[in-house]
N, C-alpha and C positions, 0 to 999 in steps of 0.2 A: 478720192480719199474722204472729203467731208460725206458723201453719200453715204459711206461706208460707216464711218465713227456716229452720225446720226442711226443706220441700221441695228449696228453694235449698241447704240444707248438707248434705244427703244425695243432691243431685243428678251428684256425682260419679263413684258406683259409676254411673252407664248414661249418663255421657257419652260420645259416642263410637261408643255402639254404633250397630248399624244398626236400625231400628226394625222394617224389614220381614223381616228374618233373625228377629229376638229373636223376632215374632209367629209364623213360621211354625215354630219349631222349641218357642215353647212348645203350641203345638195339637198336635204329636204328642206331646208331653211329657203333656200333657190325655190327650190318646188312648190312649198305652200305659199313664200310671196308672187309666185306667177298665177297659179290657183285664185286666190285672194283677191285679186285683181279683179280676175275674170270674174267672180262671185258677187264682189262689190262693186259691179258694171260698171267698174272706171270711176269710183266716187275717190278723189283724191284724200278727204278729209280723211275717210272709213283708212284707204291706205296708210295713213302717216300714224292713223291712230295704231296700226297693227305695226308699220316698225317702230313707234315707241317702245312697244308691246316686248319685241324679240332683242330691242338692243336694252331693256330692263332684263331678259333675261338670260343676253350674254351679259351681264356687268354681273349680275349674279353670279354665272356659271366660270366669271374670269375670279370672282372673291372666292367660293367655294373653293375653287383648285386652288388658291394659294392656303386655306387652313389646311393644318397634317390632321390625319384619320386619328389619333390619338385623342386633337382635340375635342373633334367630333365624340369620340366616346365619353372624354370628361362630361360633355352634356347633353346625352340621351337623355339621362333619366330625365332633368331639365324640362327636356322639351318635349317629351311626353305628359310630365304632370301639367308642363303651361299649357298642354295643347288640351289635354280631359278638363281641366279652369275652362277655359274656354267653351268647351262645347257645352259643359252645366250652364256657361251663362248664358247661350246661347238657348238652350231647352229654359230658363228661366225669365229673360227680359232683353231677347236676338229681335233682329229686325223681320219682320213678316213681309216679304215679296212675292207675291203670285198664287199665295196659300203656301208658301214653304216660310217655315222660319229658316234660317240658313247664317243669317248675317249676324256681325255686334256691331255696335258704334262705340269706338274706345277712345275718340276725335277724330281717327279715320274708319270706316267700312272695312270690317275685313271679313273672310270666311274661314271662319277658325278650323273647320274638317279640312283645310286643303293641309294645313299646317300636318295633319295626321298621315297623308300622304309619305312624308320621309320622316317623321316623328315614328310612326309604328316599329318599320325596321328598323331604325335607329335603335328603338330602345329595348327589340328582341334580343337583335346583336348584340349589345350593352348585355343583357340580360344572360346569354349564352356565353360571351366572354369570359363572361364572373363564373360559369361554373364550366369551364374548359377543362377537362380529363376527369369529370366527376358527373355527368349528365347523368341521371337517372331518367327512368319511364315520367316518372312522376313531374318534372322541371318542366316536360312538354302540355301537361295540365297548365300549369303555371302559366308557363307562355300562354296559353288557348284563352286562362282568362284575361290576362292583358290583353289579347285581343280583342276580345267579345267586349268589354266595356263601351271603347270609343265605336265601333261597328255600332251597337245597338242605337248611341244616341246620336249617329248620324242617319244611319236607317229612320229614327223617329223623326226625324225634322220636316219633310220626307226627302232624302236624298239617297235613293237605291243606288245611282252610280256611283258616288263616290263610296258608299259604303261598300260597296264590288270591290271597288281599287285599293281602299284600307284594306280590306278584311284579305284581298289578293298580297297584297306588299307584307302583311304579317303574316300567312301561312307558308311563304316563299321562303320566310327565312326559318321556320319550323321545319320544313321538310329538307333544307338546305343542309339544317343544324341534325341530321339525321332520323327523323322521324321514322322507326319501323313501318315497313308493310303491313304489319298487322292494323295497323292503327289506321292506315290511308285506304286501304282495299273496301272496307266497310263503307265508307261513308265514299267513295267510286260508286259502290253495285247502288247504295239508297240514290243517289244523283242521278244514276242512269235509270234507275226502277221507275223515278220520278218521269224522268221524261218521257218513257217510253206509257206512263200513265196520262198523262196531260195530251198525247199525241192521240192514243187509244180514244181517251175520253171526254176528251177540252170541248170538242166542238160541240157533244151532245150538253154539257155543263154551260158551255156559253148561250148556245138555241134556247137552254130553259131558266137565262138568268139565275142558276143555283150557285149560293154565295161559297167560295173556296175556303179552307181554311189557313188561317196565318196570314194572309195576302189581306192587304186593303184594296178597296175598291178599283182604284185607277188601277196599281198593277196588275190587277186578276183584268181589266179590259183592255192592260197593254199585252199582255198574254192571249187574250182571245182574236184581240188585233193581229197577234203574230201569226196565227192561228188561218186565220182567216181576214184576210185587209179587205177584201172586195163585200166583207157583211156591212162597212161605214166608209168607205168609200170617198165620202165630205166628208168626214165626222174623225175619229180616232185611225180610220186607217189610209188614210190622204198622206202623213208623211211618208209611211213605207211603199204604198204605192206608185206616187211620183218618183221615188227616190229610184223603186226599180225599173219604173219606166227610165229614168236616166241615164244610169248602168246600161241598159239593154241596148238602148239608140245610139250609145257610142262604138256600138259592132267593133271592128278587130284596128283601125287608124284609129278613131274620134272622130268627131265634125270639126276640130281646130278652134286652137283657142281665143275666144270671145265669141264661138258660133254655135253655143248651145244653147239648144230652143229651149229646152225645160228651163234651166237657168235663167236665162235673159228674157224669157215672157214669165216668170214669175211665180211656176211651179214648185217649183222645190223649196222647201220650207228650211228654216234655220240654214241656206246656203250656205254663209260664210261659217259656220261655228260647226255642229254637229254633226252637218249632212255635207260639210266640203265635198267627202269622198264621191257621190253622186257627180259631184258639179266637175270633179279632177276626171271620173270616170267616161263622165259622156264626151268631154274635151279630148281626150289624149287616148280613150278605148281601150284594149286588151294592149295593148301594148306600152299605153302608159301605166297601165297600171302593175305591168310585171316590172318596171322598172322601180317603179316605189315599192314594191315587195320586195325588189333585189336590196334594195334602201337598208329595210327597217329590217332584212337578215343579215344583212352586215351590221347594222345598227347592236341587233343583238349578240352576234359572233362576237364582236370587238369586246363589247360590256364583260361578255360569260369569260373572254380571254384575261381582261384584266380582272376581274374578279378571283378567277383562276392561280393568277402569281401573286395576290395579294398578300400582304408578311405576316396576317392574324387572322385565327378566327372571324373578329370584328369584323375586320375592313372585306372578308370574303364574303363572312353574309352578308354586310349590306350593301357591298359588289353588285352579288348575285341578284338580287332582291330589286334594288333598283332597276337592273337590265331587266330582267322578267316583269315588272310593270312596266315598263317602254312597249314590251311583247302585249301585256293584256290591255291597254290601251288602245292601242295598231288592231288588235284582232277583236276586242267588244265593237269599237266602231264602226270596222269594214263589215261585220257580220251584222249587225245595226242597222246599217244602212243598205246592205242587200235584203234585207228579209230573212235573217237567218236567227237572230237572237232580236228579244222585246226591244223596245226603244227605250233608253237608258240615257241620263246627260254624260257620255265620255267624249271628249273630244280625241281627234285625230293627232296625235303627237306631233309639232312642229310643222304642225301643218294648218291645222283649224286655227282661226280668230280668237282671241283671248289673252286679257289679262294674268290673272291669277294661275291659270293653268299651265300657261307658256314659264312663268318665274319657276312654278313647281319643279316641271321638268329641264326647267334651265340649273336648278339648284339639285337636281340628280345627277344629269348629266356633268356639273360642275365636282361631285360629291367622285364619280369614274375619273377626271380629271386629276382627283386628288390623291388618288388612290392610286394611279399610275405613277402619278408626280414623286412620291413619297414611297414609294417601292424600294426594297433592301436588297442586296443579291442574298445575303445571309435572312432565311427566315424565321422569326423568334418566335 
């Protein structure tokens, strides 16, 4: 009976929640601390640092689920204008780390672009709500330029991935919010014309060093890297190609884990953070790795489902929005890190090493939590 009255009084921290979210997002939570392990060859310090890391962002994702989605709407707008403050200050007098401005000191370190992460949809959502049975062609301009704002001056810092993840998280809830085909088919064919010109012509453009246009320097050479890894070898194309030598060596079981040669002699570059999926890949093979795909489509299923019954406008775009960055996360990385897209900083969702990153999507995840939690039968 006391077990029972103690379960019953501690039963409120996971009221609410969804059972089948909680299950699948602790199985990659299970999966990148076994990973992690093996990546951080047993460094205990590195480990405790990474479950700091994930239990900052379940305390996160347990706050998040308890605010209603209402709140959340009171301050979009909020925390989209603190987040654009931010990155002006950051483009003004941010901390310079490795040639990227990226950072402020405001008494602590922070990186004000991640904040943009769930600030964008936030505040499209917000932005869509307000004009719900009245949407014009024109509202989705609107939207495009609240987009392009914070994209821009986080692309300028230089931070191409996260500007991917913003500029992804805000056209998610654009197309969500109904976006004609007219408007998406266009800028489809320009995307694919691109690529299919970069494929045609990249490699004669790289052989004669001719400077691309738009593109700064590093990314027109992470693109010739993509291009071709074996033209630098050492040099720019050393992380994609160790990464796919790792991939490749873990054939259809893996070598088992803590028995990867690339990993543990020291080949694989950013193991624990960017390139985990390498170090998961050659450990567990083809077959771990269809389990972690099995993962992060459940992962996605569940999100688009709760997104799905959500009671508003609001809470469905930034449902949806949310889930589908969880998706371009999962698929920049793994393509990333096979060779299939430039090298880019996204981390692996709940899986890679990191601070900042892990709270992100602890407070997305937390944001579906709330979403479910605060669901109506009646919807208004």
């Amino acid at each position: 009976m006391e077990k029972r009255t103690l379960i019953y009084r501690l039963s409120f921290l996971w009221n609410g929640f969804d059972p089948t979210l909680a299950l699948i997002l602790f199985g990659l939570v299970v999966v990148g601390s076994i990973t992690f392990l093996s990546a951080s060859s047993g460094t205990v310090i590195s480990w405790v640092e990474q479950a700091r890391n994930v239990s900052m962002a379940c305390g996160i994702l347990w706050l998040t689920s308890r605010i209603p989605p209402k709140w959340l709407e009171k301050i979009s707008l909020w925390v989209y204008l603190i987040g654009i403050a931010l990155l002006l200050g950051v483009a003004s007098f941010g901390l310079i780390k490795k040639g990227a401005r990226r950072w402020l000191n405001i008494g602590i370190v922070i990186q004000p672009s991640e904040v943009m992460k769930i600030g964008m949809p936030m505040m499209l959502a917000w932005y869509f709500q307000k004009r719900e049975g009245f949407i014009k062609q024109w509202d989705f301009l609107v939207a495009l330029l609240f987009l392009i704002l914070p994209t821009v001056l986080i692309a300028r810092q230089p931070d191409l991935g996260t500007a991917i993840l913003v500029f992804a998280a805000g056209l998610y809830v654009i197309i969500l919010a109904g976006l004609p085909w007219k408007f998406i088919l266009p800028f489809l064919i320009l995307g694919l014309l691109g690529i299919c010109l970069i494929v045609i012509f990249g490699d004669s453009f790289c052989a004669k060093g001719v400077s691309w246009p738009i593109l700064q320097s590093y990314q027109q050479h992470r693109i010739c890297t993509l291009l071709d890894p074996s033209s630098d070898p050492l040099g720019k194309g050393f992380h994609t190609l160790q990464s796919m030598i790792a991939i490749g060596s873990g054939g259809f079981m893996g070598k088992g884990w803590m028995q990867g040669t690339q990993t543990h002699l020291e080949f694989i570059p950013e193991k624990h953070t960017d390139f985990i999926f390498a170090v998961y890949s050659e450990e567990f093979g083809l077959i771990g790795n269809i389990i972690l795909l099995i993962l992060f489509f459940l992962l996605i299923k569940r999100g688009l489902q709760i997104a799905a019954s959500a009671p508003n406008l609001f809470t469905r775009l930034l449902g949806g929005s949310v889930t589908l960055i969880f998706f371009t996360y999962a698929f920049v990385n793994m393509a990333m890190v096979s060779g299939m897209l430039p090298v880019v900083g996204v981390p692996l969702p709940f899986i890679s090493y990191g601070g900042t990153a892990l709270v992100t999507l602890g407070l997305g995840a937390g944001i579906l939590m709330s979403i479910h939690r605060h669901r109506r039968l009646v919807q208004t």
